[in-house]
VOGU-3710 file (C-alpha; in Angstrom, 3 decimals, decimal comma):
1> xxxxxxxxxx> -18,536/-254,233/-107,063  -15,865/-256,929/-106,923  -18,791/-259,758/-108,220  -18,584/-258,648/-111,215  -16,927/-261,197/-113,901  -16,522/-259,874/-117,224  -16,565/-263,534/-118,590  -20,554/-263,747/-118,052  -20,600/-260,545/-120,950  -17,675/-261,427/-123,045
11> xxxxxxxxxx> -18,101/-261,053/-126,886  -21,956/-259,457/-126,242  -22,673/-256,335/-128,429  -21,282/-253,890/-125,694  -17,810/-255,804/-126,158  -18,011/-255,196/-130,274  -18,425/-251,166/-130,014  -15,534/-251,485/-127,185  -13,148/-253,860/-128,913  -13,586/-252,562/-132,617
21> xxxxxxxxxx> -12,481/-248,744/-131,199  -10,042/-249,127/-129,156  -8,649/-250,999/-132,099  -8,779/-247,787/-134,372  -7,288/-245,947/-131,615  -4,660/-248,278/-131,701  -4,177/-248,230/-135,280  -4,159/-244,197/-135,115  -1,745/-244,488/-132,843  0,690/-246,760/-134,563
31> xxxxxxxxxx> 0,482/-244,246/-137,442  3,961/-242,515/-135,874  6,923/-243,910/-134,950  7,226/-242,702/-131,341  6,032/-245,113/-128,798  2,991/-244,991/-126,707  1,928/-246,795/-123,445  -1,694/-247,970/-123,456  -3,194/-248,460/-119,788  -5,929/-250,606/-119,143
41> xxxxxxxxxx> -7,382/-249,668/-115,918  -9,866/-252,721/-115,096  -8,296/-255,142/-117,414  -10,357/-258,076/-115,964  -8,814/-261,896/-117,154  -7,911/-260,588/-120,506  -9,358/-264,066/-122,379  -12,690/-266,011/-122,119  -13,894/-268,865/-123,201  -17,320/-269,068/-125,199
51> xxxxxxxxxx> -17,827/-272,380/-125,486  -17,321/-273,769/-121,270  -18,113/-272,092/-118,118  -19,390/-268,742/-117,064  -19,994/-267,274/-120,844  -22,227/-269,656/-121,346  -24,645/-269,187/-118,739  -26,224/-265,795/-120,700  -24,534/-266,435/-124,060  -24,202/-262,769/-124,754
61> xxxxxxxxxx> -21,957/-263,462/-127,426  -24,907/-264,494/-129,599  -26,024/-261,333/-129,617  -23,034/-259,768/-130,058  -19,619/-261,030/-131,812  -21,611/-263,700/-133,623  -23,398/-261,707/-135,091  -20,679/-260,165/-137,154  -18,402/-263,664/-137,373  -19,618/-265,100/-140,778
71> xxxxxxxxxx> -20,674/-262,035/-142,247  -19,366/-261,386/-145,832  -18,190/-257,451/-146,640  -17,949/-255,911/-143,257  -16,940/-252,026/-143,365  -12,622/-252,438/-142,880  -12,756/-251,259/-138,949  -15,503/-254,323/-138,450  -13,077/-256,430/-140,318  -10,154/-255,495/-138,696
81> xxxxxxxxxx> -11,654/-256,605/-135,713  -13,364/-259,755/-136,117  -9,592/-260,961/-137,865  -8,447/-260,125/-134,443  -11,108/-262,262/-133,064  -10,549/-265,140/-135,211  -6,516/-265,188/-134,718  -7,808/-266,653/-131,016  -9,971/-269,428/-132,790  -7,984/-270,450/-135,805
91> xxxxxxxxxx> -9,997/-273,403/-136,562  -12,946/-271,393/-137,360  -15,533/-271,989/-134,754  -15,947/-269,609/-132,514  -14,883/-270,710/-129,326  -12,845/-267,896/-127,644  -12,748/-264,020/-127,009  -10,534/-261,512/-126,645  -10,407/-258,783/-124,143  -8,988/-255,825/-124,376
101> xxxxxxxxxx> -5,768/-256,557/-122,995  -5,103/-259,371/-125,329  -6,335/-256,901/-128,271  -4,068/-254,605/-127,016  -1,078/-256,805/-127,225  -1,457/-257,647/-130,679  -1,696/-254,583/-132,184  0,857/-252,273/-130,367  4,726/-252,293/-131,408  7,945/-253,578/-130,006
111> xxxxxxxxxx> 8,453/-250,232/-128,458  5,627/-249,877/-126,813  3,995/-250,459/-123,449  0,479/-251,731/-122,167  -0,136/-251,481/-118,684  -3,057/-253,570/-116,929  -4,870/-253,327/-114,043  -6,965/-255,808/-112,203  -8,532/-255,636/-108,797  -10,818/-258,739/-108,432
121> xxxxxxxxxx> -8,694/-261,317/-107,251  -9,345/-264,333/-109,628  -9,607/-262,363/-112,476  -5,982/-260,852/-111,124  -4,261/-264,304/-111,276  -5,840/-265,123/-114,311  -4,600/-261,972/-116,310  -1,388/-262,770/-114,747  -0,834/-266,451/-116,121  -2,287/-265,011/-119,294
131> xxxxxxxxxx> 0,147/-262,933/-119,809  2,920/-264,192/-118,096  5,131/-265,025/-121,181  4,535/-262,044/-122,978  7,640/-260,031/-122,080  8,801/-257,279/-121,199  6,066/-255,042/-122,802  3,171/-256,179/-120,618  3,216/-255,667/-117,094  0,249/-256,368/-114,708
141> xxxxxxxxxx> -0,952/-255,100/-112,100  -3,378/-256,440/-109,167  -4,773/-253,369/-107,683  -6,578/-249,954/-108,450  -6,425/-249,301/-111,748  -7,748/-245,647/-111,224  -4,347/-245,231/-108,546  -2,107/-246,729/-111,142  -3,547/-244,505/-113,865  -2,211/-241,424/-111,760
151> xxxxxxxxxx> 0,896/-242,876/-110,851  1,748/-243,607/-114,691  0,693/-240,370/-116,048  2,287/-238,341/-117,678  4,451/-241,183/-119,573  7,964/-240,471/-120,705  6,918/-240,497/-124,355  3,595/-237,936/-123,785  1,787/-240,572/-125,844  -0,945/-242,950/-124,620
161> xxxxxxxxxx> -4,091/-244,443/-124,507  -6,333/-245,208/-121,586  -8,875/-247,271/-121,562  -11,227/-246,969/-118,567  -13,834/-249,616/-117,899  -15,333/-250,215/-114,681  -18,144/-252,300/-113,933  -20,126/-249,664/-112,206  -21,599/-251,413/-110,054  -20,726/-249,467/-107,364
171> xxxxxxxxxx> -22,974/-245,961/-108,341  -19,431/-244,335/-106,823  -17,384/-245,729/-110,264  -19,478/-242,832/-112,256  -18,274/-239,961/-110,160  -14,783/-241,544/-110,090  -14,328/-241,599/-113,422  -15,346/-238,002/-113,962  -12,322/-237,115/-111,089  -10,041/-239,750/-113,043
181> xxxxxxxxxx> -10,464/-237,950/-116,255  -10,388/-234,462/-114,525  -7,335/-235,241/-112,913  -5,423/-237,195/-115,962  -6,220/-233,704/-118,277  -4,270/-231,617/-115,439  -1,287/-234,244/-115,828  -1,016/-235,878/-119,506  -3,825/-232,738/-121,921  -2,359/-234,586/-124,331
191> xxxxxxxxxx> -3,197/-238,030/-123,939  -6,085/-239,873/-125,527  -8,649/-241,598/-122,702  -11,221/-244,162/-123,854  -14,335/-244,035/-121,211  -17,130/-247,185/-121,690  -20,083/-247,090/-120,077  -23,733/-248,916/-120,016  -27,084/-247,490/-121,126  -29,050/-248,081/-117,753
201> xxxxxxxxxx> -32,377/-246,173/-117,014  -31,294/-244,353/-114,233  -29,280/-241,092/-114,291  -25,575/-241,428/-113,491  -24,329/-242,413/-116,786  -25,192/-239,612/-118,506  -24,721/-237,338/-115,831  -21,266/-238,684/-115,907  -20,876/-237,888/-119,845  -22,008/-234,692/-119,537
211> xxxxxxxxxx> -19,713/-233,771/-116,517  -16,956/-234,706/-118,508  -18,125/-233,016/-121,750  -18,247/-229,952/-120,011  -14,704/-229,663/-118,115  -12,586/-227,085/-119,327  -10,208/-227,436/-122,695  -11,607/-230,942/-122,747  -12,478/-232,270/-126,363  -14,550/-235,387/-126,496
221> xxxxxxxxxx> -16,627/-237,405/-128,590  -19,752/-239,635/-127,370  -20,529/-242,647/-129,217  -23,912/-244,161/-128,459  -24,598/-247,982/-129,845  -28,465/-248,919/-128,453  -29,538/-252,517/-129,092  -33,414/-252,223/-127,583  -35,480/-250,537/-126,284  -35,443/-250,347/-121,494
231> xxxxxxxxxx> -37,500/-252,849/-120,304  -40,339/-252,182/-117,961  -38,713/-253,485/-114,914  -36,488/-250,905/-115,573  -33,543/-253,719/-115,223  -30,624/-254,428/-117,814  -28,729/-252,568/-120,230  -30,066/-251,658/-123,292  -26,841/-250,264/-125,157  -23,337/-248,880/-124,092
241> xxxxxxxxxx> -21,695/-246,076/-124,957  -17,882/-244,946/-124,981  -16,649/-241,590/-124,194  -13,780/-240,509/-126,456  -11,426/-237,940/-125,312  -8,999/-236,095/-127,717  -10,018/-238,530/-130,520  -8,409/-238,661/-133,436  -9,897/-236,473/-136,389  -10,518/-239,681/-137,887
251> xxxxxxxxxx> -12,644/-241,338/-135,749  -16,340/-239,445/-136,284  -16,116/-239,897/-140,114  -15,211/-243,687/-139,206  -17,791/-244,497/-136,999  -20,657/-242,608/-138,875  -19,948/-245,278/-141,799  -19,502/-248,190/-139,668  -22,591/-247,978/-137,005  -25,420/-248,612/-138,982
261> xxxxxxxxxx> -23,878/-251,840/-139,812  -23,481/-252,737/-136,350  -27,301/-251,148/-135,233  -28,324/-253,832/-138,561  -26,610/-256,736/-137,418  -27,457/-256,458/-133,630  -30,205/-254,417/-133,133  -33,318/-255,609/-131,368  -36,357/-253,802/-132,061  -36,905/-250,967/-134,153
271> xxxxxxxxxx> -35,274/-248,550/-131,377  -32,089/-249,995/-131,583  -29,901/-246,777/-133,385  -26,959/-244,820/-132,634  -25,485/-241,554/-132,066  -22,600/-239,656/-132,124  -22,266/-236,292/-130,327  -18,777/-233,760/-129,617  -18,126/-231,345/-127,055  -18,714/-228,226/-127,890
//
């Protein structure tokens, strides 16, 4: 589990439908005055570079944030989010990427807290210089981000955010986010949790959806963004998807505008689609 890098993904189109909601969640958020702590449970480096090193290897980005950066009359959530992009590579080319973290920092308040969790070493000291002048609003973690989840929740204010996104590589991360979630509802019902996940063609992530789906009192919403079709091999992922829990009432109306800009701009083949399905 611990090989995983996120900079070998960063910007790719699995990135775009993570990094463009959590930044309406964000947004929702900010809409009251009370303050909110956002916790990032595998936070990873928090920025990449596109242009050097590991993200260049696979260029996901191409297939992903590029694909939206020069493109004239985006839906407002899309263009909320690649301005957030761009404030990282002010000279126009695109050269960097944000990760959540950093996203995170820009668009929460004074008052407010983010939270961030790392357990892969490097990526650990790297989130930490990355962060290290940003004050007294960011602290960082290195260590389990599903251990400091618990021992954060509920916060003081009973408002928050958590994003949760593993690299599943371990087949263990899908039943322990289930348990996370099942255990954060008992603590902090209130609280909004942000679940992304791959499309894989093999069973546990959507046995891990619907487990969740179907605890108790829990209200969710499933957002599907598919880019091709499986390969053969059987190897790869062919989408992502992010689990919403207590969304805001805002957020289905949202996304059934803005995803079929996002299947046009980085889809594929002619399965690439979406879908968007709530508890019932």
């Amino acid at each position: 589990m611990l090989s995983y890098r996120h900079a070998f993904h960063a910007g790719n189109h699995a990135d775009v439908l993570k990094h463009f909601i959590l930044l309406q969640l964000l947004d929702y958020l900010n809409q009251k005055d009370k303050p909110y702590i956002v916790i990032d449970t595998h936070a990873g480096a928090g920025l990449y570079s596109l242009d050097t090193g590991y993200a260049q290897q696979g260029a996901e980005y191409m297939q992903g944030i590029a694909k939206l950066w020069d493109v004239p009359n985006l839906p407002a959530p899309l263009q909320t989010y690649v301005a957030a992009v761009r404030q990282l590579n002010p000279q126009g080319a695109l050269k960097a990427y944000p990760g959540s973290p950093w996203l995170a920092l820009q668009a929460i308040r004074e008052s407010d807290r983010l939270r961030l969790f790392e357990l892969h070493s490097t990526d650990a000291r790297l989130l930490h210089d990355n962060f290290a002048a940003a004050g007294r609003r960011v602290k960082v973690e290195f260590g389990d981000g599903f251990a400091g989840m618990r021992a954060l929740l509920p916060p003081p204010s009973r408002r928050g955010l958590v994003l949760i996104d593993p690299s599943y590589e371990d087949k263990e991360d899908y039943r322990t986010v289930h348990q996370a979630i099942k255990d954060a509802m008992q603590r902090f019902a209130t609280g909004m949790y942000a679940v992304w996940y791959p499309l894989l063609p093999r069973p546990e992530p959507q046995r891990m959806v619907d487990n969740i789906m179907r605890l108790e009192g829990v209200k969710c919403l499933d957002v599907v963004l598919q880019v091709r079709a499986p390969t053969s091999d059987g190897l790869g992922m062919y989408g992502s998807g992010m689990l919403l829990v207590n969304p805001p009432y805002t957020l289905a109306p949202m996304l059934r505008a803005t995803l079929p800009t996002l299947v046009k701009l980085m889809g594929l083949d002619r399965t690439a689609g979406y879908r968007l399905q709530g508890s019932k």
